[in-house]
PyMOL Python script that loads the backbone (N, CA, C, O; Angstrom):
from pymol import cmd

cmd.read_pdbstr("""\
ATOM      1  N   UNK A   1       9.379  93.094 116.023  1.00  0.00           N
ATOM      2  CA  UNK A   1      10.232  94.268 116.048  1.00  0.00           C
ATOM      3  C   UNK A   1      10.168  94.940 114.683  1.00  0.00           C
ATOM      4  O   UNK A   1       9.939  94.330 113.639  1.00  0.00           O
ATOM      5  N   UNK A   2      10.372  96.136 114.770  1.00  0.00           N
ATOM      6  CA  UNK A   2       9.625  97.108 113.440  1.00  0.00           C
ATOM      7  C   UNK A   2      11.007  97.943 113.183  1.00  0.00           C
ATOM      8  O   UNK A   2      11.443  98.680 114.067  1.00  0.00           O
ATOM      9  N   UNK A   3      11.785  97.767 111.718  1.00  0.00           N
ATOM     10  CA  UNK A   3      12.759  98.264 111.213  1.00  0.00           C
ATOM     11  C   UNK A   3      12.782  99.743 111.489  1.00  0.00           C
ATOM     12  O   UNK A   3      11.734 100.039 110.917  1.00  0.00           O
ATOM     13  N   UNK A   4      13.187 100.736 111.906  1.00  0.00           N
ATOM     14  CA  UNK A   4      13.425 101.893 111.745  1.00  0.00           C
ATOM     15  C   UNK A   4      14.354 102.336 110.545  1.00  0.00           C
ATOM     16  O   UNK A   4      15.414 101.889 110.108  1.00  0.00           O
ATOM     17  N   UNK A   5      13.570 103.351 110.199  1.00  0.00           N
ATOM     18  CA  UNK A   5      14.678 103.836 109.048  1.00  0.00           C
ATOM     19  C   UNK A   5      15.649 104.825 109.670  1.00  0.00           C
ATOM     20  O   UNK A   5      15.577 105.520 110.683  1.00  0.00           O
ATOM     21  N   UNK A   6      16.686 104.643 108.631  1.00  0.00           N
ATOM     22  CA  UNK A   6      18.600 104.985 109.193  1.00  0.00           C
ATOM     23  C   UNK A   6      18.060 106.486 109.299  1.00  0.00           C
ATOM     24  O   UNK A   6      16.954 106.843 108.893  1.00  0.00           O
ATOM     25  N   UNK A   7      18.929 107.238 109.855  1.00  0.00           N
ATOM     26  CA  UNK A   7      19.514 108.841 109.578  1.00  0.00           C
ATOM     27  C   UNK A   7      18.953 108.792 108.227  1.00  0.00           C
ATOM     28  O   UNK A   7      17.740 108.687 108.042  1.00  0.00           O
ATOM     29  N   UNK A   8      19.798 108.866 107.293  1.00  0.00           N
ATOM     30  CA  UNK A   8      19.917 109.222 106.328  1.00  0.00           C
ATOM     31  C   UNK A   8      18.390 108.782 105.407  1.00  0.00           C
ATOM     32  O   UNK A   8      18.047 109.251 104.322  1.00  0.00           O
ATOM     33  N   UNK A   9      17.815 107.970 106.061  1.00  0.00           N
ATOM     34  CA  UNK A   9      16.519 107.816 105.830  1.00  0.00           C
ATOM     35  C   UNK A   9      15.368 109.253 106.023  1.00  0.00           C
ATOM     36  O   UNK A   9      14.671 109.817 105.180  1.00  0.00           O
ATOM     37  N   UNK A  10      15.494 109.433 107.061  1.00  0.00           N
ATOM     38  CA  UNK A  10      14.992 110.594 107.839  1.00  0.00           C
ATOM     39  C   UNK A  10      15.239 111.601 107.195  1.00  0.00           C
ATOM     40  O   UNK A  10      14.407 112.376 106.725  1.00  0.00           O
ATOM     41  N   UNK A  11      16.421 111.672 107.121  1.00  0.00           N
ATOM     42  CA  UNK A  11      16.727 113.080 106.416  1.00  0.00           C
ATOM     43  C   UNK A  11      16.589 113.337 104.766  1.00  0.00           C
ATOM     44  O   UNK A  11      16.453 114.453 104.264  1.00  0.00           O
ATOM     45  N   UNK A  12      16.644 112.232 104.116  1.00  0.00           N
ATOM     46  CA  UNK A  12      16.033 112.304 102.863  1.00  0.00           C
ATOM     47  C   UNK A  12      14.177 112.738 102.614  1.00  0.00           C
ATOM     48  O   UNK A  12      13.626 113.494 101.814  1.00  0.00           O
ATOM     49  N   UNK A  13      13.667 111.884 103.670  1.00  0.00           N
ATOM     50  CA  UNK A  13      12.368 112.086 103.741  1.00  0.00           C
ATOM     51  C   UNK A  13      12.187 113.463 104.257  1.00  0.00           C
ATOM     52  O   UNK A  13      11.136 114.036 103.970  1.00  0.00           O
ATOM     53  N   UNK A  14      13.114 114.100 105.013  1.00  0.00           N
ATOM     54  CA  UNK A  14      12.440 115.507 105.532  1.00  0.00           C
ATOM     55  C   UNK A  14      12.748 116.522 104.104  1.00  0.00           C
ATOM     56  O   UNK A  14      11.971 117.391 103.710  1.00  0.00           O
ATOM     57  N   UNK A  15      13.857 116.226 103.565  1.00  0.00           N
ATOM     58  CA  UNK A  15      13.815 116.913 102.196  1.00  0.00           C
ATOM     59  C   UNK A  15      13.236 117.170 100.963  1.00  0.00           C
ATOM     60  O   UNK A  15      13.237 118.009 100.062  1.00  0.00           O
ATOM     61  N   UNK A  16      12.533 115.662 101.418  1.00  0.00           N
ATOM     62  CA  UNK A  16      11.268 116.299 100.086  1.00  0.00           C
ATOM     63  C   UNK A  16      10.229 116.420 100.781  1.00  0.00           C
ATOM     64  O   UNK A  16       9.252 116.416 100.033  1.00  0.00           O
ATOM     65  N   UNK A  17       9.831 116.572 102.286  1.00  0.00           N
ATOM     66  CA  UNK A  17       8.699 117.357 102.439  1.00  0.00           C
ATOM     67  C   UNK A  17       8.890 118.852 102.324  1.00  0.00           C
ATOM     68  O   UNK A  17       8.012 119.684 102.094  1.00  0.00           O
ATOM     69  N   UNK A  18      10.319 119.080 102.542  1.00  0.00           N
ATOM     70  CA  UNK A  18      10.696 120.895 102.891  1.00  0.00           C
ATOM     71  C   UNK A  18      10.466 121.001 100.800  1.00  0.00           C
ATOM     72  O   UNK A  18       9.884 121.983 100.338  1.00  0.00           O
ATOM     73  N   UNK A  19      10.846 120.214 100.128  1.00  0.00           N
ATOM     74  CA  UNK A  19      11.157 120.599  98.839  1.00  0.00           C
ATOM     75  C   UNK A  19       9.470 120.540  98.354  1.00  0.00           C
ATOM     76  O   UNK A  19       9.139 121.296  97.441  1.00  0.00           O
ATOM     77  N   UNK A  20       8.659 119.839  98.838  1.00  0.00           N
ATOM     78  CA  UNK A  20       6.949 120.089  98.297  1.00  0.00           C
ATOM     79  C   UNK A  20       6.319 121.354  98.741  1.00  0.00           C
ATOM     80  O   UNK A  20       5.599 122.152  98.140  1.00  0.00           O
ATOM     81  N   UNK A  21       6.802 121.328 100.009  1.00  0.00           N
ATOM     82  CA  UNK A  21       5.955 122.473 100.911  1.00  0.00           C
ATOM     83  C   UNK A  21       6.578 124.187  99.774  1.00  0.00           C
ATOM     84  O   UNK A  21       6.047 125.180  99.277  1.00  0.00           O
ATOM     85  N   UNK A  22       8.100 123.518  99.898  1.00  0.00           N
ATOM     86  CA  UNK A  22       8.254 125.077  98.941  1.00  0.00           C
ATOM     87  C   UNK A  22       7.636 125.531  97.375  1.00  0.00           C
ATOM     88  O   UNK A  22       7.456 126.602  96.796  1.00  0.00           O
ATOM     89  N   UNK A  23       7.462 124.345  97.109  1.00  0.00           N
ATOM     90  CA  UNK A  23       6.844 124.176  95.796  1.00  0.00           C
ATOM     91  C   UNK A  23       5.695 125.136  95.800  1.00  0.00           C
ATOM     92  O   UNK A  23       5.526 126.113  95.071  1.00  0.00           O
ATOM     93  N   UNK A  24       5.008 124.717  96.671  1.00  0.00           N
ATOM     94  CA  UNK A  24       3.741 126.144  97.319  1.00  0.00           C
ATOM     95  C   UNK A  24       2.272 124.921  96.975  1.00  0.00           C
ATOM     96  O   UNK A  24       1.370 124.699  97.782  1.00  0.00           O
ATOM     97  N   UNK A  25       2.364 124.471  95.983  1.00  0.00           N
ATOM     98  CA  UNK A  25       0.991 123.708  94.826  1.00  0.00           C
ATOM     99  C   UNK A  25       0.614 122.466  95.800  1.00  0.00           C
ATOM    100  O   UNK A  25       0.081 121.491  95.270  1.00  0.00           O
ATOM    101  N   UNK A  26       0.875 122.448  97.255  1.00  0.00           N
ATOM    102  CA  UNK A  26       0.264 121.149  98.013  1.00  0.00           C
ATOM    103  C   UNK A  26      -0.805 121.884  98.823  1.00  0.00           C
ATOM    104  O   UNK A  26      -0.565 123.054  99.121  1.00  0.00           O
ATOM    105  N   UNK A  27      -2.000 121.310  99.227  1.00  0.00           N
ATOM    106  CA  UNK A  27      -3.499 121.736  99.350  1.00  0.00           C
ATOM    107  C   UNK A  27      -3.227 121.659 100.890  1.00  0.00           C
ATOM    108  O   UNK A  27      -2.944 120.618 101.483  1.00  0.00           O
ATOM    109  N   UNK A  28      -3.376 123.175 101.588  1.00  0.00           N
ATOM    110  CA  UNK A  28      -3.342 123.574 102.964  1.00  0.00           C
ATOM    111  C   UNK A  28      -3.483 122.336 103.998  1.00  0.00           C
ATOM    112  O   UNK A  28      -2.634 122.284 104.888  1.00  0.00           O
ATOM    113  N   UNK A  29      -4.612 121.207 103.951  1.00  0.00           N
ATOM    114  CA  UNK A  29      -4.532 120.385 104.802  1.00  0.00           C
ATOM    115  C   UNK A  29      -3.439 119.165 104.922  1.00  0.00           C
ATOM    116  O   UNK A  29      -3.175 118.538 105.948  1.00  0.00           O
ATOM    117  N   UNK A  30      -2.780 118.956 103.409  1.00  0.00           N
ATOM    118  CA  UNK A  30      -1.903 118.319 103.167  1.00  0.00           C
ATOM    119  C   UNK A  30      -0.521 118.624 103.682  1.00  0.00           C
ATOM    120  O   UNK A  30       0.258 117.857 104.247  1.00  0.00           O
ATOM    121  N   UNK A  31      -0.339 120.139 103.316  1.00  0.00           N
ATOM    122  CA  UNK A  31       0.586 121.123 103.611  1.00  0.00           C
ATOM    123  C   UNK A  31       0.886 120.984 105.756  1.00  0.00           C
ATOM    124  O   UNK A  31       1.860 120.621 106.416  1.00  0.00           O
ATOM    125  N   UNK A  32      -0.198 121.373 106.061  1.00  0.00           N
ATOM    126  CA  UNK A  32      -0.300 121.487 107.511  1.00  0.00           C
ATOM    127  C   UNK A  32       0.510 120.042 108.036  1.00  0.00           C
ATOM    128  O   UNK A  32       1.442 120.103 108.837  1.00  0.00           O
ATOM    129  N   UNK A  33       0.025 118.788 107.479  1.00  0.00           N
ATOM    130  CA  UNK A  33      -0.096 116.966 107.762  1.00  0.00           C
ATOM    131  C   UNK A  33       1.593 117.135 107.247  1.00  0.00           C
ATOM    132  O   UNK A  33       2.393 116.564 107.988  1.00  0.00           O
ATOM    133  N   UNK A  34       2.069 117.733 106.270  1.00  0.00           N
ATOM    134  CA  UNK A  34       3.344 117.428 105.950  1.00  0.00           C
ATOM    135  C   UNK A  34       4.446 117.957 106.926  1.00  0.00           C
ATOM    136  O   UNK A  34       5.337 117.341 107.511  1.00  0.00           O
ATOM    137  N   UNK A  35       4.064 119.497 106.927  1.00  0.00           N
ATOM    138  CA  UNK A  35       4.758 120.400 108.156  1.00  0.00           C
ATOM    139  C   UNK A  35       4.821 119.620 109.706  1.00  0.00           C
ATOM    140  O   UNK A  35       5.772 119.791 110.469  1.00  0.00           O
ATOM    141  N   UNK A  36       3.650 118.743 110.027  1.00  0.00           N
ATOM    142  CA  UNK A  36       4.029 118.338 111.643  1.00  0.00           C
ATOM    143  C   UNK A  36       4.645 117.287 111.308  1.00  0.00           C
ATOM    144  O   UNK A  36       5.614 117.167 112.058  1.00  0.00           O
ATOM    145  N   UNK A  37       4.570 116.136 110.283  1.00  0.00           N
ATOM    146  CA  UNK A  37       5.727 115.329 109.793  1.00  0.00           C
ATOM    147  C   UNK A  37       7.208 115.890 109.869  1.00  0.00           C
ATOM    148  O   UNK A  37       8.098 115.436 110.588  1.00  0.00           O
ATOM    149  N   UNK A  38       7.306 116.930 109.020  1.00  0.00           N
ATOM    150  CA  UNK A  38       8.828 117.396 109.045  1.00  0.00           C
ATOM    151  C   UNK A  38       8.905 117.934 110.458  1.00  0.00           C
ATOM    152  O   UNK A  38       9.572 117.064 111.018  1.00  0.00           O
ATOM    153  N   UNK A  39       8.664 118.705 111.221  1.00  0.00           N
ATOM    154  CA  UNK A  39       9.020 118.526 112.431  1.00  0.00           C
ATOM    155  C   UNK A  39       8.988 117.633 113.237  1.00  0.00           C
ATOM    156  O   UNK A  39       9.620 117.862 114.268  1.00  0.00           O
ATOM    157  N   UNK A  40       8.309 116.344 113.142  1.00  0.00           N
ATOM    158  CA  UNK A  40       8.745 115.118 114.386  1.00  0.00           C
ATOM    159  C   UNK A  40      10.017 114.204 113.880  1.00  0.00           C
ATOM    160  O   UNK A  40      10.719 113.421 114.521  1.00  0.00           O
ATOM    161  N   UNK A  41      10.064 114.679 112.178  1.00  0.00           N
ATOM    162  CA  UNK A  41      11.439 114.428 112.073  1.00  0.00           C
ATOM    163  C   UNK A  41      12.655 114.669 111.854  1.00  0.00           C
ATOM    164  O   UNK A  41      13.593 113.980 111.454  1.00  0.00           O
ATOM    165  N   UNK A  42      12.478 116.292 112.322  1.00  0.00           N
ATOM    166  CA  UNK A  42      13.091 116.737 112.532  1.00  0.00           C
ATOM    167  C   UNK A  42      13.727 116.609 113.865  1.00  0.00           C
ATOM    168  O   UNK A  42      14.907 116.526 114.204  1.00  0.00           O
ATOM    169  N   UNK A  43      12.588 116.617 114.539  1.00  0.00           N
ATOM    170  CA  UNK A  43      13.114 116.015 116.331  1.00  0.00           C
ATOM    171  C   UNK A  43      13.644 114.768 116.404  1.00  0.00           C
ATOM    172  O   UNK A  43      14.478 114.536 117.279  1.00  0.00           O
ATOM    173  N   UNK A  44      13.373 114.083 115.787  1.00  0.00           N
ATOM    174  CA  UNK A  44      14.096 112.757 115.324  1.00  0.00           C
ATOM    175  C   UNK A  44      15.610 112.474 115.062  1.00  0.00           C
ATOM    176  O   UNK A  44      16.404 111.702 115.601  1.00  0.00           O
ATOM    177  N   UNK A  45      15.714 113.265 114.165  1.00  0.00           N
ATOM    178  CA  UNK A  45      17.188 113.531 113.406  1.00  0.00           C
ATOM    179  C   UNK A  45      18.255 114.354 114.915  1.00  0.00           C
ATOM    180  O   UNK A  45      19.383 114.051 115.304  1.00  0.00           O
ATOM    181  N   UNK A  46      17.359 115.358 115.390  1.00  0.00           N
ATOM    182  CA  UNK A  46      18.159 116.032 116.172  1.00  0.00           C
ATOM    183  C   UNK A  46      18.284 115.108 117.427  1.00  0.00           C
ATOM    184  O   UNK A  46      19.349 115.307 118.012  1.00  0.00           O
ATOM    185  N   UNK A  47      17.642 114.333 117.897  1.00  0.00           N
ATOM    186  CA  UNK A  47      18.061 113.507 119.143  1.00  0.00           C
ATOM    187  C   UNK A  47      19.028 112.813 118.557  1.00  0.00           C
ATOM    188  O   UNK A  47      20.070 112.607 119.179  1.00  0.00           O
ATOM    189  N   UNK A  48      18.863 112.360 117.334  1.00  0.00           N
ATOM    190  CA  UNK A  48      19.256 111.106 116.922  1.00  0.00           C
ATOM    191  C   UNK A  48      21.253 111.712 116.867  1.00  0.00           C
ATOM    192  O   UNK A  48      22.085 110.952 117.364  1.00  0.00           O
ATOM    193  N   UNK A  49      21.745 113.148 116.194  1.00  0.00           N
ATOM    194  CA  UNK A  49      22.738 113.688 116.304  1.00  0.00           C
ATOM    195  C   UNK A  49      23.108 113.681 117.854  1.00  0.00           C
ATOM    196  O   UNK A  49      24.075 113.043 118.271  1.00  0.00           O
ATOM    197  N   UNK A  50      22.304 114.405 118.650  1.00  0.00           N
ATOM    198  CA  UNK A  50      22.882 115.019 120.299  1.00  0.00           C
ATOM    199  C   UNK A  50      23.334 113.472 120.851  1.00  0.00           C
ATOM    200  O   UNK A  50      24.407 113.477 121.454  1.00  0.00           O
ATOM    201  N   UNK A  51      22.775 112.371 120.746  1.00  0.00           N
ATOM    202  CA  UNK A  51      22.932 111.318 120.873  1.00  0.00           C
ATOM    203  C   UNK A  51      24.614 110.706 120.634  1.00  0.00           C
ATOM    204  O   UNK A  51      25.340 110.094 121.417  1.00  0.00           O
ATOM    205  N   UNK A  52      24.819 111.110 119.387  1.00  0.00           N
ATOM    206  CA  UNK A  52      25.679 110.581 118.489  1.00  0.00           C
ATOM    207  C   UNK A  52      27.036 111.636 119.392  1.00  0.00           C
ATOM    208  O   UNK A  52      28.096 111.210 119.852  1.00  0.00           O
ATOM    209  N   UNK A  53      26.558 112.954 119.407  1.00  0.00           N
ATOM    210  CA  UNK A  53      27.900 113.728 119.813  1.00  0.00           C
ATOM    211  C   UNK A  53      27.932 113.184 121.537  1.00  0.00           C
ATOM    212  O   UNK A  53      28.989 113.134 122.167  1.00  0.00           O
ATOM    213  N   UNK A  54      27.145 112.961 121.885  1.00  0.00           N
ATOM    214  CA  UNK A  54      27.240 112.469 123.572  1.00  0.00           C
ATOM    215  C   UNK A  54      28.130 111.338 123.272  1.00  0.00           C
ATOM    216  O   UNK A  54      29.272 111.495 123.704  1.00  0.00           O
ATOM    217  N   UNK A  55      27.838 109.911 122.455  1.00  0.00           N
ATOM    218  CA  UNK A  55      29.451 108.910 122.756  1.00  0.00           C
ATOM    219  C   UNK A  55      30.509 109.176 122.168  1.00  0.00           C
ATOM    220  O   UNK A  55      31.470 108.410 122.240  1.00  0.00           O
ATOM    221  N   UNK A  56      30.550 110.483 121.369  1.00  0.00           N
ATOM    222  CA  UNK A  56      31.921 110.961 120.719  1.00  0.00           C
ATOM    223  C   UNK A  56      32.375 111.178 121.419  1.00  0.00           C
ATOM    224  O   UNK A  56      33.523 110.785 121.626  1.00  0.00           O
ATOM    225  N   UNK A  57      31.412 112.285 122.537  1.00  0.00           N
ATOM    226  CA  UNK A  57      32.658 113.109 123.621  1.00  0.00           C
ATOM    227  C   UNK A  57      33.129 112.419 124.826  1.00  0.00           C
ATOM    228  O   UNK A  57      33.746 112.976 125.734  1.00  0.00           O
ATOM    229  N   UNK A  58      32.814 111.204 124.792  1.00  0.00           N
ATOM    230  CA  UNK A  58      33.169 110.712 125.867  1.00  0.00           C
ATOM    231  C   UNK A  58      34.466 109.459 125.732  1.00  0.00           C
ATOM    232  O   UNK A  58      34.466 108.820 124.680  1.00  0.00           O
ATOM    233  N   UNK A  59      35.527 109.129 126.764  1.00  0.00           N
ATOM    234  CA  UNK A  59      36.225 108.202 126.720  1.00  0.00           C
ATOM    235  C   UNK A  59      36.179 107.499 127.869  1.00  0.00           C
ATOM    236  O   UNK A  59      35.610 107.766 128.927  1.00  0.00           O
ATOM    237  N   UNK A  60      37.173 106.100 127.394  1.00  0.00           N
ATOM    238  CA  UNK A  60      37.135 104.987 128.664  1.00  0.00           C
ATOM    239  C   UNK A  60      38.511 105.434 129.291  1.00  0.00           C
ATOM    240  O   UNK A  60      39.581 105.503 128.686  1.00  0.00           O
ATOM    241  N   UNK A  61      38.277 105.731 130.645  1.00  0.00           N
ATOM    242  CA  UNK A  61      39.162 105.432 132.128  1.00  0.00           C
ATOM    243  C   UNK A  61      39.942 104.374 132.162  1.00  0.00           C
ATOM    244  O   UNK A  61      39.384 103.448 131.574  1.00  0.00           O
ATOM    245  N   UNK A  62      41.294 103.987 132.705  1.00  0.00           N
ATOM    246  CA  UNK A  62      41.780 103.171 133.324  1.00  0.00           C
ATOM    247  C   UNK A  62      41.222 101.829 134.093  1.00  0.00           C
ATOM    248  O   UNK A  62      41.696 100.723 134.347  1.00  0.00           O
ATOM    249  N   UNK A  63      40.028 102.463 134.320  1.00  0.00           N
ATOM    250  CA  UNK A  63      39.376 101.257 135.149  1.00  0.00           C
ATOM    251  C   UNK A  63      38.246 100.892 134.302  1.00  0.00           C
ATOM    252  O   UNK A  63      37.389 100.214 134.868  1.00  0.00           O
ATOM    253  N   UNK A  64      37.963 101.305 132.572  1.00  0.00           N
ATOM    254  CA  UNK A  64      36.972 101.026 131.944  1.00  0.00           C
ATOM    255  C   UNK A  64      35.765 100.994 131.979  1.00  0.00           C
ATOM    256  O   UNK A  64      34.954 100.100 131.737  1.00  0.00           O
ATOM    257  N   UNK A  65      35.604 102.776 132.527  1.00  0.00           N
ATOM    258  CA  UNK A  65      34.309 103.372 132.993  1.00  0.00           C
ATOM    259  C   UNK A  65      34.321 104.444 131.872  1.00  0.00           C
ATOM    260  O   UNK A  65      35.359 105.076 131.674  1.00  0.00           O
ATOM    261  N   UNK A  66      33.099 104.699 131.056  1.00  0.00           N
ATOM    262  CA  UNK A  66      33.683 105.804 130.553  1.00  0.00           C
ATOM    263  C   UNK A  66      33.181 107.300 131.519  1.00  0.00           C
ATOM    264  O   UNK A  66      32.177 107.419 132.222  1.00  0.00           O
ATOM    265  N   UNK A  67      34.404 108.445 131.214  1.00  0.00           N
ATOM    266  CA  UNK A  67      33.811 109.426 131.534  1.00  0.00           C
ATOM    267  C   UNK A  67      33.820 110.545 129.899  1.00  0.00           C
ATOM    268  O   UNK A  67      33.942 110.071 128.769  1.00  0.00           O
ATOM    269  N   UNK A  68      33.657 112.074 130.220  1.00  0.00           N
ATOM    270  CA  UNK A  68      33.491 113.234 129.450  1.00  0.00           C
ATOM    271  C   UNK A  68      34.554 112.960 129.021  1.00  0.00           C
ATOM    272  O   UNK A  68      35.287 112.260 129.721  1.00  0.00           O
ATOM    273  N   UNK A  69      35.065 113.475 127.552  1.00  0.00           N
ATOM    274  CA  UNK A  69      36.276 114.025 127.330  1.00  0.00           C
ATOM    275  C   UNK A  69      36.842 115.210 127.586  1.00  0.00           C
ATOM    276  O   UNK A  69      35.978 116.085 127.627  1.00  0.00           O
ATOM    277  N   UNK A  70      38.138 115.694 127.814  1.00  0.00           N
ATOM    278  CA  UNK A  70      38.036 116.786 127.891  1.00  0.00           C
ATOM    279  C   UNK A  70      39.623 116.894 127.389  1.00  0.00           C
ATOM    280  O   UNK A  70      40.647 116.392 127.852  1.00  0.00           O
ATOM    281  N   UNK A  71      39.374 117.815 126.175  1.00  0.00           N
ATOM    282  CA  UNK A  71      40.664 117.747 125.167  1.00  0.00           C
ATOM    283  C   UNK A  71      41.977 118.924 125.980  1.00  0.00           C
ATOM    284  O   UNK A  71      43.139 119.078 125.605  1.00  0.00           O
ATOM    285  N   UNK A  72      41.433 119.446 126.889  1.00  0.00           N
ATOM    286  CA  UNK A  72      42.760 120.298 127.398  1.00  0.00           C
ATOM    287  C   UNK A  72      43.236 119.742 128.727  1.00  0.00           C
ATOM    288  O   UNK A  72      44.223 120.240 129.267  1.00  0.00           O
ATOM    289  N   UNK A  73      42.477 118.581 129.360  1.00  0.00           N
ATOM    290  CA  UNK A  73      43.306 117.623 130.230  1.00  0.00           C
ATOM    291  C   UNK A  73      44.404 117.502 130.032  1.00  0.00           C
ATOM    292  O   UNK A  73      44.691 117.539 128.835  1.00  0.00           O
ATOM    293  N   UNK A  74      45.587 117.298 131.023  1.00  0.00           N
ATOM    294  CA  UNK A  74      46.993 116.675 131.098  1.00  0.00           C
ATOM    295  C   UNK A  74      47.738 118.294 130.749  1.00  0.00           C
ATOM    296  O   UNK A  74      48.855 118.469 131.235  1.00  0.00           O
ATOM    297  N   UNK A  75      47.275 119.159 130.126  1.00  0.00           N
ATOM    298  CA  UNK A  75      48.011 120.406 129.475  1.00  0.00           C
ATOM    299  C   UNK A  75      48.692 121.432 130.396  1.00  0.00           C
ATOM    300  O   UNK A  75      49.269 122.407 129.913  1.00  0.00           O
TER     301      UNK A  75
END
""", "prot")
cmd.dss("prot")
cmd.show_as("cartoon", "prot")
cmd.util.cbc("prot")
cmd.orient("prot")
């Protein structure tokens, strides 16, 4: 089994590819290899959030099922 790095892993690493690429001084093929990096982890990061807000919004039932939340229930 192969460690994945945290969030905050990810997102450090996508910051210094966005912070080289702006730099401008990285050599087009490098540049290109860095850019599809920052976007798969970028897709990364973003599942990895939609993920995170999907078991926020949800609670456990009476019968300890969870369903949606829904904050203007009972009102």
């Amino acid at each position: 089994m192969t460690d994945q790095p945290s969030f905050e892993q990810n997102m450090q690493k996508l910051e210094q590819i966005v912070q080289q690429l702006e730099q401008g001084n990285v050599p087009l093929e490098q540049a290109l290899k860095q850019f599809q990096a920052g976007v798969q982890l970028s897709s990364e990061l973003q599942a990895t959030l939609n993920n995170a807000e999907n078991k926020l919004t949800k609670v456990m039932n009476a019968n300890n099922q969870e369903e949606p939340f829904d904050r203007d229930q009972g009102n």
